[in-house]
Wavefront OBJ file of the C-alpha trace (Angstrom):
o trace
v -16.416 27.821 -26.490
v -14.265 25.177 -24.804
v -12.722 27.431 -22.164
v -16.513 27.621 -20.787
v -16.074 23.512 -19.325
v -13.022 24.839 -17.064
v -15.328 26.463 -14.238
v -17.018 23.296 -13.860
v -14.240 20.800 -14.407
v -12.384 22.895 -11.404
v -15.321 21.944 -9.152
v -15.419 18.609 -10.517
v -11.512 18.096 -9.417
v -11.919 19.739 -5.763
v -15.072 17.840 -4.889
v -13.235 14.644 -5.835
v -10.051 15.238 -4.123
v -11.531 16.135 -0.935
v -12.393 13.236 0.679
v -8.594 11.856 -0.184
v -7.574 15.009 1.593
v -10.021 14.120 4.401
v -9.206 11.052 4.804
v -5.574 11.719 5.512
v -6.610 14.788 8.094
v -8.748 12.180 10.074
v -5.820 9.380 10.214
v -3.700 11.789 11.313
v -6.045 13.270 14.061
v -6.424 9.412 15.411
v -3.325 8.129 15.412
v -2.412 11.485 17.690
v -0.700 13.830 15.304
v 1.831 10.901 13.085
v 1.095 9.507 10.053
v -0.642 6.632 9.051
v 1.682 3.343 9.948
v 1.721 1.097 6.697
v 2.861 -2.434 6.962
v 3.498 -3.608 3.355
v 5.987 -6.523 4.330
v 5.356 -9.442 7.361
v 8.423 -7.789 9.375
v 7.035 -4.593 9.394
v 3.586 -5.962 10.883
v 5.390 -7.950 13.088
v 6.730 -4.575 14.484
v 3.531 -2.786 14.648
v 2.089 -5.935 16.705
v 5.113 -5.548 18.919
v 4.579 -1.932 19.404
v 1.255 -2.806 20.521
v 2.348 -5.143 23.066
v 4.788 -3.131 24.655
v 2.155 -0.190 24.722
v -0.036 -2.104 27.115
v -3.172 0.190 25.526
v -3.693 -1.756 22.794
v -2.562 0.928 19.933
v 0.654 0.775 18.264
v 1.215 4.359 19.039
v 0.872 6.218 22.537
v 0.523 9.782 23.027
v 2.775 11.434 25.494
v 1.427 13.473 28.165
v -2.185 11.374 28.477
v -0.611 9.003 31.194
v -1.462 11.577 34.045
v -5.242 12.437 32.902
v -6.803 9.872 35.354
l 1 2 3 4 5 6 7 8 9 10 11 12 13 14 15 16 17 18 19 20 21 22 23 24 25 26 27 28 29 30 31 32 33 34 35 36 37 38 39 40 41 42 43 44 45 46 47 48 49 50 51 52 53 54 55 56 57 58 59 60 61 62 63 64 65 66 67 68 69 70
């Protein structure tokens, strides 16, 4: 019957939405905990260069509390 495709279409679905899911987990984890930064106009890159100036560590973010490891 039809209704037999649905175990394996489920699998199908999950095995090719995990790596979106993945990838999102693993830009989040790098970038310390915020979301990906997107610059989809030349002002917004312009800030995310600035940010990265300013830093002085060569990311656009900085995570608080790392300054006193060393």
């Amino acid at each position: 019957m039809w209704y037999e495709i649905l175990p394996g279409l489920g699998l199908m679905s999950v095995c090719l939405m995990m790596p979106g899911f993945a990838t999102t987990v693993i830009q989040k984890y790098m970038n310390g905990g915020k979301e990906k930064r997107v610059a989809r106009a030349p002002w917004q890159w312009y800030l995310i260069e600035r940010d990265r100036r300013v830093a002085g560590t060569g990311n656009s973010f900085d995570i608080k509390g790392l300054e006193n490891i060393n």
